[in-house]
N, C-alpha and C positions, 0 to 999 in steps of 0.2 A: 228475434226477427223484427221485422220493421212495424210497428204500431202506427195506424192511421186515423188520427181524431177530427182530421180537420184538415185545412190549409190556415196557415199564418200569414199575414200580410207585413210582407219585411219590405216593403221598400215597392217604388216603381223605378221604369226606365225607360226610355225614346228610343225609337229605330232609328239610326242617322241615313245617309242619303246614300249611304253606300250599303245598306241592308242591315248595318251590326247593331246590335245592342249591349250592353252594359249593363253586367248583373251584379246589384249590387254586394259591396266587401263582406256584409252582414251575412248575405246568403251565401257567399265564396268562403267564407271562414268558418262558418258551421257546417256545410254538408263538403267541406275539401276538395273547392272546384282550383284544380291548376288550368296553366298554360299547358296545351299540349292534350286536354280532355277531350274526349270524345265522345259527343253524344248524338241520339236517337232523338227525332222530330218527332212527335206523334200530334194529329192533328182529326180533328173532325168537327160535324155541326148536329149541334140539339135542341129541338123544342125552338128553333131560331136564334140561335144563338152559334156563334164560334168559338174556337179556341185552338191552342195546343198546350204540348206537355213537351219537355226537355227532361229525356232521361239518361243519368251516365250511363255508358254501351257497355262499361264489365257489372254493372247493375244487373242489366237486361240479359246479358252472359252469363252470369249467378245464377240467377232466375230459372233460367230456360234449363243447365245442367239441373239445378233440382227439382224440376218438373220431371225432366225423362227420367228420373230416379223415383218420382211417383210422389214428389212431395207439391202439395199445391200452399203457396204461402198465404198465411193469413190477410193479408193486403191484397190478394185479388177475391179470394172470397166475401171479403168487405166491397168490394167495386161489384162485385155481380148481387148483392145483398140490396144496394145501394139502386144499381139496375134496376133491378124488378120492380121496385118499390115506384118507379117513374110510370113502368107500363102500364 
């Protein structure tokens, strides 16, 4: 299952004037982003601050069948760990 240490900083990118961004080849080549991918916005605000997260949708599809089977993956228990710790 997916091990979470961190984020990596691979790179940045510019929103052009028509909304797209450009992610870069570095991060395309190791997590196997094609044309044609479809992903999940997730967005929200903390402690004053913004953000989002782009997630692939058969990711999120993965996930969610092995929850209703009763398996919670290690990677959200790390984000609700991680949680608490802010409150």
């Amino acid at each position: 299952m997916f091990q979470h240490e961190g984020p990596d900083y691979m790179g940045s990118t510019v929103i052009g004037e028509k909304g797209q961004m450009v992610i870069p080849a570095e991060v395309r080549k190791k997590y196997d982003i094609n044309p044609g991918d479809k992903f999940l916005v997730l967005a929200g605000e903390r402690m004053g601050a913004w953000g989002f997260v782009l997630v692939k949708a058969e990711v999120v599809s993965k996930v969610v069948e092995n929850m209703m089977k009763g398996e919670v993956p290690e990677f959200f228990m790390n984000l609700k760990r991680e949680a608490e710790k802010d409150d």
